[in-house]
TORMARRO-953013 format. One line per 5 residues: number of its first residue (from 0); their letters; for each residue x, y, z of N, C-alpha, C. Coordinates in pm, 1 decimal, padded with zeros to 6 digits. Last residue first. Layout:
BEGIN
NUM> a> X/Y/Z/X/Y/Z/X/Y/Z ~ ...
***
This chain:
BEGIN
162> xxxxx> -00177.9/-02680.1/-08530.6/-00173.8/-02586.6/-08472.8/-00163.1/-02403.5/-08535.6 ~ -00415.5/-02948.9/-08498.4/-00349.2/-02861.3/-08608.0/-00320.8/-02767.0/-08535.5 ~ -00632.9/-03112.9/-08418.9/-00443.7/-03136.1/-08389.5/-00390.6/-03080.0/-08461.6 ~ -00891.6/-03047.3/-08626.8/-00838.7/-03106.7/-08466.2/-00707.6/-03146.5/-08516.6 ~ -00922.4/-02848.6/-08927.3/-00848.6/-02979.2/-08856.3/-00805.0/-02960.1/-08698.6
157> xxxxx> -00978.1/-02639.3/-08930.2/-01079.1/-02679.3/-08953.8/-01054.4/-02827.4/-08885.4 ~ -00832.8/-02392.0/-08859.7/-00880.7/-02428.9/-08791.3/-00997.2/-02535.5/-08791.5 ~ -00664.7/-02360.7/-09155.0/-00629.4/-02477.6/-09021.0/-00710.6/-02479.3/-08907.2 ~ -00715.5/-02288.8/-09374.0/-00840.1/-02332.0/-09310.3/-00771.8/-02408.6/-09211.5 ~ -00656.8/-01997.8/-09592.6/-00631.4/-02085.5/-09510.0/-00724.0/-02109.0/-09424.5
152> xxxxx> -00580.2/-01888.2/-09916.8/-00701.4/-01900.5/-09860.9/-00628.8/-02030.4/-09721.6 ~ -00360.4/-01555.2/-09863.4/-00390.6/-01693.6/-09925.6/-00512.7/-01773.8/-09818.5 ~ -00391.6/-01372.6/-09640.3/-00385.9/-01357.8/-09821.8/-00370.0/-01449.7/-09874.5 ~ -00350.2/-01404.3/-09371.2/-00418.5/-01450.9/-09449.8/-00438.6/-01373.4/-09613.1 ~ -00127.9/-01279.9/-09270.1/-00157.7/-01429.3/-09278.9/-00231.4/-01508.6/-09327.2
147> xxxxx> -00115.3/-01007.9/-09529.2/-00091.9/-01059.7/-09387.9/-00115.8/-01203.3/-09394.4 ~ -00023.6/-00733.6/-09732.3/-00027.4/-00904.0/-09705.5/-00077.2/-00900.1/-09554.5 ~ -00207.5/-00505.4/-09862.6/-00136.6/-00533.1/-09740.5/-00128.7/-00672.5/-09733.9 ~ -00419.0/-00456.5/-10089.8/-00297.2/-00443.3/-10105.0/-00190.4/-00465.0/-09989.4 ~ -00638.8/-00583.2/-09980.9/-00564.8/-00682.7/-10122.4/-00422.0/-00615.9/-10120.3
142> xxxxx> -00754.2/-00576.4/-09667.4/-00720.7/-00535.9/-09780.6/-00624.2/-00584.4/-09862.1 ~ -01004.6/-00863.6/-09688.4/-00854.7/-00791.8/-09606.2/-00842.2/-00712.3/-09727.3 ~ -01209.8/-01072.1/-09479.7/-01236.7/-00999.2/-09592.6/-01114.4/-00876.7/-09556.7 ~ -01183.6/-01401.1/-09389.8/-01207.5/-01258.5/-09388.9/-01169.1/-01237.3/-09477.2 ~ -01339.4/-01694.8/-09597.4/-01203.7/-01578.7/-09528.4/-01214.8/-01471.5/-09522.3
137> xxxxx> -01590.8/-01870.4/-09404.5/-01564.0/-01772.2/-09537.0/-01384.4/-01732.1/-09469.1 ~ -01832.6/-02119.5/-09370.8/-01709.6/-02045.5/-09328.6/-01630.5/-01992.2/-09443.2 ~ -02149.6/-02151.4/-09213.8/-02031.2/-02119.8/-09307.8/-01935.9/-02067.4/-09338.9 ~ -02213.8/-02457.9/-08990.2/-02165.7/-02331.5/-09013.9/-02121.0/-02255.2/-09203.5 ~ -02517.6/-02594.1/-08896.7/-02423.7/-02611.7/-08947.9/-02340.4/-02431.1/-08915.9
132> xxxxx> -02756.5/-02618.2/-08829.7/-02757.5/-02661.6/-08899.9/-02599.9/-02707.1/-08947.6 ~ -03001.7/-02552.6/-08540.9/-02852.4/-02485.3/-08583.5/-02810.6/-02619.5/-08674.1 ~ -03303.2/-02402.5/-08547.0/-03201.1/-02500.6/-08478.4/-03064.2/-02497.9/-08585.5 ~ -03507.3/-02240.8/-08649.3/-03419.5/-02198.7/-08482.8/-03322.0/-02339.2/-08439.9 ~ -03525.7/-02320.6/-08918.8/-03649.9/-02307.8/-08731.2/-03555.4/-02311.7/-08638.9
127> xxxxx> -03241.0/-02371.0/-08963.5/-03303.1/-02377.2/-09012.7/-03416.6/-02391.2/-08937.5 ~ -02880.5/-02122.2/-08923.8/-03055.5/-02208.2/-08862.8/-03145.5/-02287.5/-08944.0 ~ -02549.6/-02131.1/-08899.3/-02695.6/-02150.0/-09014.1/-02785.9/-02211.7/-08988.9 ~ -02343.5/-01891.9/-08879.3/-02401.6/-01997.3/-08870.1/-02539.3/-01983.2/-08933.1 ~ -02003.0/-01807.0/-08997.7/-02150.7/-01730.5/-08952.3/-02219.5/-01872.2/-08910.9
122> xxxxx> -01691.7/-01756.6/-08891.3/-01800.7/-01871.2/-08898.9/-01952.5/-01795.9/-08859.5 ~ -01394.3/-01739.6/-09084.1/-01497.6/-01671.4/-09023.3/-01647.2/-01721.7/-09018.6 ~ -01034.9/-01747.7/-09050.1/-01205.8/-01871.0/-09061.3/-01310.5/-01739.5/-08987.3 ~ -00750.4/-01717.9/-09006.6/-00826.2/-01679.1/-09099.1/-00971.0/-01758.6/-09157.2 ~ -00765.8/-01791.1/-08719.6/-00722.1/-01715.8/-08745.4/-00759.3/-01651.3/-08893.1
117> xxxxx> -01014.6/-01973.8/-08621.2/-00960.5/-01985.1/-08692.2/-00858.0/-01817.5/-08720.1 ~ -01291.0/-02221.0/-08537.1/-01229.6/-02150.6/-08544.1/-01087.1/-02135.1/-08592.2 ~ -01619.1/-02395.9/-08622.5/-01456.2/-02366.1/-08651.8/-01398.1/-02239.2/-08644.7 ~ -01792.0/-02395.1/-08342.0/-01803.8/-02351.0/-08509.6/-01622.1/-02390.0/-08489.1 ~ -01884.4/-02701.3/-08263.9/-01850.0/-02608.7/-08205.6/-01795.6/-02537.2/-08357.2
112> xxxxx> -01933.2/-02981.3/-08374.6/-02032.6/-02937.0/-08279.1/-02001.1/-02782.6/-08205.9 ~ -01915.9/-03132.9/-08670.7/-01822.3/-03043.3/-08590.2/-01939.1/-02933.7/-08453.2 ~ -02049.8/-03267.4/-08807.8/-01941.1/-03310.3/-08834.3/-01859.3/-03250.6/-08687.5 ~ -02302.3/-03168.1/-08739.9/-02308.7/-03345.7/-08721.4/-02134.4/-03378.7/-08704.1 ~ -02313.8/-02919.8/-08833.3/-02297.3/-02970.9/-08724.1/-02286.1/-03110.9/-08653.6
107> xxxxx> -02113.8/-02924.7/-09171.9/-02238.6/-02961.9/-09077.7/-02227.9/-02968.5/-08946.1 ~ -02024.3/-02647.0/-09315.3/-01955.8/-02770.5/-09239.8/-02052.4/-02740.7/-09102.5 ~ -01918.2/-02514.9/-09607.0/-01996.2/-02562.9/-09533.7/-01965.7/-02683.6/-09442.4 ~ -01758.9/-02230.1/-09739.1/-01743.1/-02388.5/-09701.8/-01830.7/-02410.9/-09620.6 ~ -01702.2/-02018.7/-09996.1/-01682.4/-02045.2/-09878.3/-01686.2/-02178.5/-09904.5
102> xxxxx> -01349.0/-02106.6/-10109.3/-01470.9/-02096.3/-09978.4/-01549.4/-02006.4/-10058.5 ~ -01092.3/-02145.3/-10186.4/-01098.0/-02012.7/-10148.3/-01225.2/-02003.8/-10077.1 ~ -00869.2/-02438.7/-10077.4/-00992.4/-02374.6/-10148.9/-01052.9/-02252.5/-10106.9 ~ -00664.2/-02513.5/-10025.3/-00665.1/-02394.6/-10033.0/-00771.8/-02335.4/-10125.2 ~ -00504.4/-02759.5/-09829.3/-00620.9/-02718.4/-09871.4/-00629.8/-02590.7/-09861.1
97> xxxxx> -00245.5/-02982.4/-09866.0/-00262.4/-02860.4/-09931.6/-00403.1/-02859.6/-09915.0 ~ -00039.7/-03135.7/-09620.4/-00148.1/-03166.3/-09690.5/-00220.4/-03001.9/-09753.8 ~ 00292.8/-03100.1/-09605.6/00206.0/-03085.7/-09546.3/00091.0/-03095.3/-09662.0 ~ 00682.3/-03185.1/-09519.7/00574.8/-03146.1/-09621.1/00434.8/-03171.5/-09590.1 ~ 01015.0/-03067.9/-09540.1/00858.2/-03058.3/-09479.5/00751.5/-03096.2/-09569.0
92> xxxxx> 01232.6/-03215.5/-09580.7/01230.2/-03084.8/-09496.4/01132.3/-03052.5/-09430.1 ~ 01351.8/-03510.1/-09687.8/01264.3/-03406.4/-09685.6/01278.6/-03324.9/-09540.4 ~ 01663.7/-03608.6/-09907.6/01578.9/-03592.2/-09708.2/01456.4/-03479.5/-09770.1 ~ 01768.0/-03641.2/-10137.3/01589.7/-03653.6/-10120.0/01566.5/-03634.9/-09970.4 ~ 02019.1/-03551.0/-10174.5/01969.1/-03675.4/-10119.2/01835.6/-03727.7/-10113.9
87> xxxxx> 01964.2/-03306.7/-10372.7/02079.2/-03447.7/-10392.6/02063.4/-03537.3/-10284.8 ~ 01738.7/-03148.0/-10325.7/01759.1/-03204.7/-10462.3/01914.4/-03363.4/-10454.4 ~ 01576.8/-03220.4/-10062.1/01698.0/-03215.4/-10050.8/01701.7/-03254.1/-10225.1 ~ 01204.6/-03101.1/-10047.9/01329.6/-03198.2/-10004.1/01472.1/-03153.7/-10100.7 ~ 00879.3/-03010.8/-09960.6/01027.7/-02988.9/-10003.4/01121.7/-03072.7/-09919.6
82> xxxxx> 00559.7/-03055.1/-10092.8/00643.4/-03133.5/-10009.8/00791.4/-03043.0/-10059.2 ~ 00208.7/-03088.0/-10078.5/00357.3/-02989.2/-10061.4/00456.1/-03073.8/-09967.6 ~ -00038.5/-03274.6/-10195.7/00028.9/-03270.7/-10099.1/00176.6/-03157.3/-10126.2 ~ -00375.2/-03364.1/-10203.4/-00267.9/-03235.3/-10295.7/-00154.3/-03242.4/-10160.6 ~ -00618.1/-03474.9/-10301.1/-00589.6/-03461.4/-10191.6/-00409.1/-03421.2/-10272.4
77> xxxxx> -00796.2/-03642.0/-10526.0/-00788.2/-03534.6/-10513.1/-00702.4/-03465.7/-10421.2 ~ -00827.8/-03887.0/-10473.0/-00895.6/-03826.6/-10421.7/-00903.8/-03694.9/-10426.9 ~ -00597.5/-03947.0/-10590.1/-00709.6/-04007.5/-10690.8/-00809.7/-03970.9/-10658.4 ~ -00387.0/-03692.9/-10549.1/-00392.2/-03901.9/-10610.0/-00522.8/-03865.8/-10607.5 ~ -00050.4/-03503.1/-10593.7/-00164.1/-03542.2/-10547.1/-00222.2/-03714.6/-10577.2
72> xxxxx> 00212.6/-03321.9/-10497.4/00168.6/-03364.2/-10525.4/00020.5/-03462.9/-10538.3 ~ 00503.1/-03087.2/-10537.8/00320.0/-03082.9/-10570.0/00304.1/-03212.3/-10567.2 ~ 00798.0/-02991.9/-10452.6/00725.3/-03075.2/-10524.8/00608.8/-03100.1/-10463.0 ~ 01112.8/-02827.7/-10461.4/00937.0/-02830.8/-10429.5/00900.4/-02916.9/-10473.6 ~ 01445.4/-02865.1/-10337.1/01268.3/-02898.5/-10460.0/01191.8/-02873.6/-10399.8
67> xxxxx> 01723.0/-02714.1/-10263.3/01593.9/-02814.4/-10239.3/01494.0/-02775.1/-10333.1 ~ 01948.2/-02600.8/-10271.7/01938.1/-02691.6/-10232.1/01820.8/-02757.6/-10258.9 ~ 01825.1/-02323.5/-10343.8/01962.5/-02408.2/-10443.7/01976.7/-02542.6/-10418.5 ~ 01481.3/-02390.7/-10358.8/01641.1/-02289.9/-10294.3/01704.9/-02358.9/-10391.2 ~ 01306.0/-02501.5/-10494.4/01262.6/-02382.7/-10396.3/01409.4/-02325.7/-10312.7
62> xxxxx> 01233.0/-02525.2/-10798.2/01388.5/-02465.1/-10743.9/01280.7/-02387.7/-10598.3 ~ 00911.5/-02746.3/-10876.5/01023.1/-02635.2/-10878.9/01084.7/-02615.8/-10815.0 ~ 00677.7/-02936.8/-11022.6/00829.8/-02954.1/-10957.2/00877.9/-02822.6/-10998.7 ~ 00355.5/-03075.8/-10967.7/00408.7/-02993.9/-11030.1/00549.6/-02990.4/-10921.1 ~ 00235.6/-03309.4/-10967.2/00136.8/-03262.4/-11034.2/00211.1/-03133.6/-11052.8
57> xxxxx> 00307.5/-03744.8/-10959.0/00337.8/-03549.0/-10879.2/00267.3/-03471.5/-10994.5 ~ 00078.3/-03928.8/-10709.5/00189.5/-03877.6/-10861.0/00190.9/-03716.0/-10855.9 ~ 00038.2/-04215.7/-10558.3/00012.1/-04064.8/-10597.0/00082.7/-04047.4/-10715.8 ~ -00244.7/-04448.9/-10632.9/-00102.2/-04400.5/-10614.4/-00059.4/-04284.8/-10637.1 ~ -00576.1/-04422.4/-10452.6/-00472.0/-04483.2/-10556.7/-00345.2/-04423.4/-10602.5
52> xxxxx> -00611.1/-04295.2/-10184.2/-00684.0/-04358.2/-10293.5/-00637.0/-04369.9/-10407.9 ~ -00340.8/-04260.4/-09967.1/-00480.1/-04197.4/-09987.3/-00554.9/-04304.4/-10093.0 ~ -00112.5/-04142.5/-09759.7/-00183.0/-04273.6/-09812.2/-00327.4/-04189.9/-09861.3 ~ 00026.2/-03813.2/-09821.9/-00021.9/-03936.7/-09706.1/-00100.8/-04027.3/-09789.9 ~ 00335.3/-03890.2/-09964.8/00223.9/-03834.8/-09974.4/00153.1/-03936.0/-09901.6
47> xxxxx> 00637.4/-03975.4/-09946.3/00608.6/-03837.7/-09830.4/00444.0/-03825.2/-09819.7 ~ 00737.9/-04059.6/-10203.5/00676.7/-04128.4/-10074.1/00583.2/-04060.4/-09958.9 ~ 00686.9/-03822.2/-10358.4/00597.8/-03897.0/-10345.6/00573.5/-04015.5/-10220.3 ~ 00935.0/-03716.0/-10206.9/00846.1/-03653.3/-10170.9/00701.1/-03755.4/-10222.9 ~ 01122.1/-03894.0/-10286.5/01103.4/-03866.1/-10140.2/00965.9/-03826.7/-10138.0
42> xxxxx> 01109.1/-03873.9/-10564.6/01087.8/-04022.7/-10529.1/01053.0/-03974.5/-10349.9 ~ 01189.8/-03586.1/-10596.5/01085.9/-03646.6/-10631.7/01007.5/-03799.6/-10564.7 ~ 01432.7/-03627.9/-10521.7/01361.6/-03538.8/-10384.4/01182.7/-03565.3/-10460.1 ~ 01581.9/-03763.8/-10663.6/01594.9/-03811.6/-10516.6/01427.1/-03737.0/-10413.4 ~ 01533.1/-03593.5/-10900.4/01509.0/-03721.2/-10882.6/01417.3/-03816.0/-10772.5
37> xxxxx> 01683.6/-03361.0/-10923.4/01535.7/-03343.0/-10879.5/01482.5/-03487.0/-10839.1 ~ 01937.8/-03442.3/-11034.2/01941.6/-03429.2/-10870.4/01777.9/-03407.8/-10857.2 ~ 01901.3/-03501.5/-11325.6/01897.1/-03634.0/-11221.1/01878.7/-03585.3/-11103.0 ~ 01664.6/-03342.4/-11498.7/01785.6/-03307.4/-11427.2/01764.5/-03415.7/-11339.1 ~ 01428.6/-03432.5/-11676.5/01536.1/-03417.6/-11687.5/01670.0/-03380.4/-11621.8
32> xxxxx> 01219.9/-03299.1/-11484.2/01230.4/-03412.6/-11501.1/01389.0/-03477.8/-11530.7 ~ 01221.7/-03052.9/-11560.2/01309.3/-03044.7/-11447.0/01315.8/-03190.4/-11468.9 ~ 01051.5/-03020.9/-11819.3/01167.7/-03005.9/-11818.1/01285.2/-03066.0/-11695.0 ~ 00823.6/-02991.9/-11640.7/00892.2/-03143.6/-11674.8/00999.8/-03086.9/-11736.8 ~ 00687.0/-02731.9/-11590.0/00755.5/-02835.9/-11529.0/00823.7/-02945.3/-11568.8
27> xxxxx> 00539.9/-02502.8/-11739.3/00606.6/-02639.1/-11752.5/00680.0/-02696.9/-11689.0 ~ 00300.2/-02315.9/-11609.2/00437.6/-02339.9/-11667.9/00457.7/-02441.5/-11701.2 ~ -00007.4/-02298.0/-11833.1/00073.8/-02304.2/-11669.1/00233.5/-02317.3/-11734.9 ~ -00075.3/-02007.0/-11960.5/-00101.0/-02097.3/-11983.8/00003.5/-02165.2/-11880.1 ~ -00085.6/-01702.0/-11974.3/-00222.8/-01756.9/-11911.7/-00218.7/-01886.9/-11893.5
22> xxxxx> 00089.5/-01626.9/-12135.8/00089.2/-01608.2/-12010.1/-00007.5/-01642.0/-11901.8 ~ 00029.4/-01684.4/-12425.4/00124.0/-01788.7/-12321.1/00130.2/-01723.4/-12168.4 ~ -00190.8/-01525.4/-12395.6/-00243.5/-01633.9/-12450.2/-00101.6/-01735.7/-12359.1 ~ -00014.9/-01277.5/-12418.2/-00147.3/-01310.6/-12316.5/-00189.2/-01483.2/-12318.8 ~ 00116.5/-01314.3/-12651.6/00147.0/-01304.3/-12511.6/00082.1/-01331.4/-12387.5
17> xxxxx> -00110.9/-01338.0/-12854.1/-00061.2/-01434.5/-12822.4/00028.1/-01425.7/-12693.3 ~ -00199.2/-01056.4/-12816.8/-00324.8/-01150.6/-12811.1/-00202.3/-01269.4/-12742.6 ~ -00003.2/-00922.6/-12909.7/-00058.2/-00918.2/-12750.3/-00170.9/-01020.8/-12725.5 ~ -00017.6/-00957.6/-13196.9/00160.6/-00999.3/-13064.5/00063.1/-01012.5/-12932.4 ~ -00221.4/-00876.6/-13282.9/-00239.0/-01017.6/-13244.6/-00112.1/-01088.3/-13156.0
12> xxxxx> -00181.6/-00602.5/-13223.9/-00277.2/-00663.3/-13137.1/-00257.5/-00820.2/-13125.4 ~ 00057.8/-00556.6/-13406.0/00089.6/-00566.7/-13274.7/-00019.4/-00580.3/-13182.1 ~ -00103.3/-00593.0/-13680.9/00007.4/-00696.4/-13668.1/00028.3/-00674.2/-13446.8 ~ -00279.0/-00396.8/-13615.2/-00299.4/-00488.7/-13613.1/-00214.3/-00636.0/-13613.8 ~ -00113.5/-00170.2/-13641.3/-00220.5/-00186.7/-13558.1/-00254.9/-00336.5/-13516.7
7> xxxxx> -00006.3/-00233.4/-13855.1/00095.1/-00238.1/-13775.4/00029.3/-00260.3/-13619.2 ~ -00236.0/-00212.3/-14053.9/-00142.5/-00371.1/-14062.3/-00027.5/-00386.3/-13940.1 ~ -00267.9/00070.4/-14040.3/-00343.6/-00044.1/-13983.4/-00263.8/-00200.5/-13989.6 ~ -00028.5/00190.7/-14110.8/-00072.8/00195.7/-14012.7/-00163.3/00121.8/-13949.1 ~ -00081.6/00101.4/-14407.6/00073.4/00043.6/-14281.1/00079.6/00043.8/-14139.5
2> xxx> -00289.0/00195.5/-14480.0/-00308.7/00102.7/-14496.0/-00133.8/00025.5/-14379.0 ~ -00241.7/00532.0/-14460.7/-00320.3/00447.7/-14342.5/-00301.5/00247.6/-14364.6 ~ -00010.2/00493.4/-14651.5/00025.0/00525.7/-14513.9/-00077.9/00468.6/-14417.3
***
């Protein structure tokens, strides 16, 4: 009896080990590869990626309606682009440059002479002998269980002509 009891113990730790183990691991995407209508909105949306440092390529594809794709993509700089378009014509809808690094962030006064501001940017600053070095910029600090505009990490006040 103890010996069934442990083998059952133990047969259903290593179930949870491996659940955990695929739930930790990213989805798969390429499957979608395979469906011709993702195609159009693939080929759109890589066009869609702003010029950057060697050719882009997509880095992840999903159902963002019935109509339209998501699609991830980035290049050589690193630079990550969101894009959704039309699964059967490829029109795109929107798509915008991804920075969602959680911070903080440093950003010299050489670069930016006035702190960044920001709906979710919080700019302490940084002396070194009383002269001003720079800023660092963090995301407020919110409660986890209330969404608001900022529960994901956002930095539009970092870019001039951003609204």
């Amino acid at each position: 009896m103890r010996k069934t009891i442990f083998m059952t113990s133990l047969l259903m730790l290593s179930l949870g080990q491996v659940s955990e183990a695929q739930v930790s691991q990213p989805s798969d995407w390429t499957h979608l590869l395979t469906d011709p209508r993702f195609i159009p909105a693939i080929k759109n949306c890589l066009a869609a990626h702003p010029k950057g440092e060697g050719p882009a390529v997509v880095m992840d594809v999903w159902h963002s309606s019935m109509e339209d794709a998501g699609v991830m993509t980035t290049d050589l700089t690193g630079r990550r682009n969101e894009c959704y378009a039309s699964k059967d014509t490829g029109l795109v809808s929107r798509s915008k440059t991804v920075f969602d690094l959680p911070g903080p962030l440093f950003v010299s006064v050489d670069q930016a002479k006035v702190a960044p501001q920001g709906e979710c940017i919080v700019s302490t600053p940084v002396f070194i002998d009383q002269q001003l070095q720079g800023w660092v910029l963090r995301q407020p600090i919110l409660n986890q269980q209330i969404p608001s505009a900022c529960s994901w990490p956002i930095w539009t006040g970092l870019f001039q002509g951003e609204k």
